[in-house]
C-alpha positions as CSV (number, residue, x, y, z in Angstrom):
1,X,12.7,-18.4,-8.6
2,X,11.5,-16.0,-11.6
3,X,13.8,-13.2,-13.0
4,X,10.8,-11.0,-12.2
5,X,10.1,-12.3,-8.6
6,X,10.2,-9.8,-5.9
7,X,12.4,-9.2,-3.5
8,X,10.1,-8.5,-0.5
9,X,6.4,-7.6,0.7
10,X,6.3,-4.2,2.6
11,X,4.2,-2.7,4.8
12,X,3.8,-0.1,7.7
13,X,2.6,0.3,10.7
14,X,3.0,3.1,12.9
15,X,2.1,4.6,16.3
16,X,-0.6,7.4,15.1
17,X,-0.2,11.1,16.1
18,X,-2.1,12.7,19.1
19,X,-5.8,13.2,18.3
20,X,-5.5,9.9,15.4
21,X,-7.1,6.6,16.2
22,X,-5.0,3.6,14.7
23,X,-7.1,0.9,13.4
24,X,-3.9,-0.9,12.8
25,X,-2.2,-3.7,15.1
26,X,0.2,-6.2,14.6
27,X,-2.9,-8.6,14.4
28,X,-3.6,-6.8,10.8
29,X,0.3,-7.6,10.0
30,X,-0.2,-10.7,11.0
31,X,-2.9,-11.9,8.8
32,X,-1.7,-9.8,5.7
33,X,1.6,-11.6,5.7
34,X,-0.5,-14.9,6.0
35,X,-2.9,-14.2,3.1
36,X,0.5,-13.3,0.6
37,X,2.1,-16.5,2.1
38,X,-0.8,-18.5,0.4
39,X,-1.5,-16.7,-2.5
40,X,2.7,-15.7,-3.5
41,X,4.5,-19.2,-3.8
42,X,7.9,-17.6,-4.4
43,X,10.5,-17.4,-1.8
44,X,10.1,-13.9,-0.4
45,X,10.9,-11.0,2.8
46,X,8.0,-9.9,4.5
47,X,8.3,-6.8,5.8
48,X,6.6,-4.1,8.1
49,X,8.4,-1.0,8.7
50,X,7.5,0.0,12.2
51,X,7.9,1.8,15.3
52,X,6.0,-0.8,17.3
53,X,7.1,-4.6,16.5
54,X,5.3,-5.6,19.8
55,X,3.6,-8.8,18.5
56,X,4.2,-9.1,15.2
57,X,4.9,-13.0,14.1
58,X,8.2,-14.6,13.6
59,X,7.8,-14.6,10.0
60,X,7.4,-10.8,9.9
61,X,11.0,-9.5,9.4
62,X,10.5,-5.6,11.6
63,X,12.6,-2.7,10.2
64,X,12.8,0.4,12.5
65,X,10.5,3.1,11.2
66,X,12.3,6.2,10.3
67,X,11.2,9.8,11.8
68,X,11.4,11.4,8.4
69,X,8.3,13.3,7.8
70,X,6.8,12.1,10.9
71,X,4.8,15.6,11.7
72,X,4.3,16.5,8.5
73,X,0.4,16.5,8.3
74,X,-2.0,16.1,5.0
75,X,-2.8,19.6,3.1
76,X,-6.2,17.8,2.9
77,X,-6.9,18.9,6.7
78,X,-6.0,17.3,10.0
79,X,-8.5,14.8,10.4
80,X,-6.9,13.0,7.1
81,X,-4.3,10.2,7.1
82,X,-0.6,11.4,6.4
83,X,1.6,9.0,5.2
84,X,4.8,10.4,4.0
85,X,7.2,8.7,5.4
86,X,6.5,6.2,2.8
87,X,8.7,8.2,0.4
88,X,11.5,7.2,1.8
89,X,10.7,3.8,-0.1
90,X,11.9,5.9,-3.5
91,X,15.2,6.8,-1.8
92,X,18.2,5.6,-3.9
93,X,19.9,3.5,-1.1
94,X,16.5,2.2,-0.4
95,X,17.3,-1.4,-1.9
96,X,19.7,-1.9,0.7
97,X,17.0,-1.8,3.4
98,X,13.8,-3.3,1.4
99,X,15.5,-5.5,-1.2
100,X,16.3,-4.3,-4.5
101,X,12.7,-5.3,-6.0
102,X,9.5,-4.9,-3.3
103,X,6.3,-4.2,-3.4
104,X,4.0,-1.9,-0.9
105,X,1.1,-2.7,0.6
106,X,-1.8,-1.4,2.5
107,X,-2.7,-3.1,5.5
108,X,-6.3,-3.1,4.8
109,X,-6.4,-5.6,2.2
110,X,-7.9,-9.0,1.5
111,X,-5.9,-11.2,-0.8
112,X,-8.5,-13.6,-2.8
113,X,-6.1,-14.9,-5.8
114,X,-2.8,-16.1,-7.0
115,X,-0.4,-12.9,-6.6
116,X,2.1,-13.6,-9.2
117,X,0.9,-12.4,-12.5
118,X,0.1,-9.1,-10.8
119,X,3.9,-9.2,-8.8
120,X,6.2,-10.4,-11.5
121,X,5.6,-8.0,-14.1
122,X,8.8,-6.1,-15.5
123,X,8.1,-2.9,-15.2
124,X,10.2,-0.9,-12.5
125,X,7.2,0.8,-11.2
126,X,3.4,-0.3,-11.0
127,X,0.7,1.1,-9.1
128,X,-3.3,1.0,-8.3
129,X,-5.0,3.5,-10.4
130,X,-9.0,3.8,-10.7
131,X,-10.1,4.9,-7.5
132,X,-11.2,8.5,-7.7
133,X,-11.1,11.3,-10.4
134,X,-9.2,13.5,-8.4
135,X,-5.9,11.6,-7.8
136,X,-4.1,9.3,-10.4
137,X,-2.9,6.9,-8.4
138,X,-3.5,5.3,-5.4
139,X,-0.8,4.3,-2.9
140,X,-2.8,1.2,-1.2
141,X,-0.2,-1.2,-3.7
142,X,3.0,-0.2,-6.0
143,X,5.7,-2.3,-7.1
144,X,9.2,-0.9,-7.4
145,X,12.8,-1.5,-8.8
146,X,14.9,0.4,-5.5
147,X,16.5,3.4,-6.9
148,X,14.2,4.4,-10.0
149,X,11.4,7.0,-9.8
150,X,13.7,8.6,-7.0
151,X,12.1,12.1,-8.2
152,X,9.8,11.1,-5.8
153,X,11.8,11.3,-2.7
154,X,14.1,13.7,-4.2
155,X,12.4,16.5,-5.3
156,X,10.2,16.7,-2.4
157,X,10.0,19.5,0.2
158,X,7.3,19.5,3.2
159,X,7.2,22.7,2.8
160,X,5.3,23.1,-0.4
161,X,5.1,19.6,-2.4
162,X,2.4,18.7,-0.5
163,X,0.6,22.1,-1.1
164,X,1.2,22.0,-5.2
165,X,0.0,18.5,-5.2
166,X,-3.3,19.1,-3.3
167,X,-3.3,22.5,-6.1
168,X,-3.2,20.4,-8.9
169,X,-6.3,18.3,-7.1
170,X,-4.6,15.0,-6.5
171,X,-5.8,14.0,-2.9
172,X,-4.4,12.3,-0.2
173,X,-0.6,12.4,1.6
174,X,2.2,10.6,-0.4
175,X,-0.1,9.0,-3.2
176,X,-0.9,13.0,-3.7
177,X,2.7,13.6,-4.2
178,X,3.3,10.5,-5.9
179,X,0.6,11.4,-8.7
180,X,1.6,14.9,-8.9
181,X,5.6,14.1,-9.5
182,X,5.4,11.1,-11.8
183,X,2.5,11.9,-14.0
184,X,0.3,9.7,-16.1
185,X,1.5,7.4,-18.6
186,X,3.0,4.9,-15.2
187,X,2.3,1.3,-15.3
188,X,-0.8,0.3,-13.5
189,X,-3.2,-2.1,-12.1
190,X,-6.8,-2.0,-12.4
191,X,-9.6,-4.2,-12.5
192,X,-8.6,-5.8,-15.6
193,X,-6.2,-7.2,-13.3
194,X,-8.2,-8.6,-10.7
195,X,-7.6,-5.9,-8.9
196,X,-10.7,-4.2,-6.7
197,X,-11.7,-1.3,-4.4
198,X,-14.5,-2.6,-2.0
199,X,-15.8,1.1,-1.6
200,X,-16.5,1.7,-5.3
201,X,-16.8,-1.9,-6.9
202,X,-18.0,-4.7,-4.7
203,X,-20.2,-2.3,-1.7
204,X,-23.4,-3.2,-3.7
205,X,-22.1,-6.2,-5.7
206,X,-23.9,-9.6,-5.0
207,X,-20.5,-12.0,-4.6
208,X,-16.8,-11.6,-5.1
209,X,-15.9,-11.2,-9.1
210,X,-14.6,-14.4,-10.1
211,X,-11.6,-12.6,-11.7
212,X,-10.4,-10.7,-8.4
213,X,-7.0,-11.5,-6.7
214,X,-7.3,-8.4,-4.5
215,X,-9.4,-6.2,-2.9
216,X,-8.3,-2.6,-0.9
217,X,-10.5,-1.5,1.8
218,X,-9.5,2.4,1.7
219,X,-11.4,4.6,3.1
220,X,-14.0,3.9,6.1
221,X,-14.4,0.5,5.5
222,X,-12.4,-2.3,7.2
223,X,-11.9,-5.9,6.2
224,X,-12.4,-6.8,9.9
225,X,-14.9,-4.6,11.1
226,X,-18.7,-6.5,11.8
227,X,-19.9,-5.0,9.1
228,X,-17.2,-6.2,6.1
229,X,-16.8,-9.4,8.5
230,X,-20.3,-10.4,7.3
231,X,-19.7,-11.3,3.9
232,X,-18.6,-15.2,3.5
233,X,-16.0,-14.2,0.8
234,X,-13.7,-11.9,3.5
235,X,-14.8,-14.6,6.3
236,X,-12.9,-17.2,4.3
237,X,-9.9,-15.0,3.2
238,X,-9.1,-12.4,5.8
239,X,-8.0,-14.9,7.7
């Protein structure tokens, strides 16, 4: 095992709040873990932080989901997804729950290519960036050492971080606050590392680019919705 090898995959899955539809089940789990199992060789935890483990393979490892943050609703408005209790990820004592190297991952994802050279970098922090001019970073992937960029956690309130984040324009829940508190000049992963947004790169493109390793479905589109399901390339990997 590399000296850079991670620790653990993470992911979440949680029970939505009245008036939310979840488009999330333990079937999406399921095939995430699958798709990093075939495309991450090393020895590795995978993860899903929940409140509902109801179904979730044998080779998914469940870790009770926390309440922290769990009314806390986007400054964007209430018909947007809130995810902070994904902050708790940047707690200090968080590598005694998640492993001491992890990295986060959205559920709506398709892996196409060999994981490692984007996992095993050694940076303590890397995370998706290219997405939209009005937030740096986007919270669908980061790597982490547990225990650095614990600003994160630490220096938020619910009461106002997640109003002088949506002030200084950087949208969505905790990738708003992550962007606002940390800054430019983080590591990060773009499509020079095979890394794509179906919404704003491959929507219109003719096939999959023969560079890609992964692609993040944020937003309205789903890997397994009829329309996405129609393209051979998520056919044979979402799977």
């Amino acid at each position: 095992m590399g000296a850079l090898a991670i620790d653990a995959v993470v992911c979440w899955k949680w029970t939505p709040a009245r008036g939310f539809r979840s488009h999330f089940g333990a079937s999406t789990v399921n095939v995430l873990r699958r798709m990093v199992a075939r495309h991450y060789a090393r020895p590795h935890r995978f993860i899903c932080v929940t409140d509902d483990p109801r179904g979730l393979d044998a080779a998914v490892e469940a870790i009770p989901l926390w309440r922290e943050f769990a009314t806390l609703l986007s400054p964007w408005g209430p018909k947007q997804p809130s995810c902070y209790r994904r902050l708790r990820a940047f707690a200090a004592d968080v590598g005694q729950i998640l492993g001491q190297r992890f990295v986060s991952l959205d559920l709506d994802t398709v892996v196409v290519g060999d994981l490692v050279p984007l996992w095993e970098r050694p940076e303590d922090f890397v995370i998706w960036q290219n997405t939209t001019r009005r937030t740096t970073y986007n919270g669908s992937m980061f790597l982490l050492r547990a225990g650095t960029r614990t600003q994160v956690y630490d220096r938020f309130d619910p009461r106002v971080s997640p109003l002088r984040a949506k002030a200084a324009g950087q949208f969505g829940s905790d990738q708003g606050w992550i962007s606002y508190c940390l800054g430019r000049g983080q590591a990060v992963w773009t499509q020079r590392d095979g890394v794509y947004s179906y919404r704003n790169d491959l929507k219109s493109a003719a096939a999959l680019p023969s560079d890609a390793r992964i692609v993040f479905f944020h937003g309205a589109h789903d890997p397994w919705s009829p329309e996405c399901q129609r393209l051979p390339w998520v056919r044979a990997h979402y799977q």
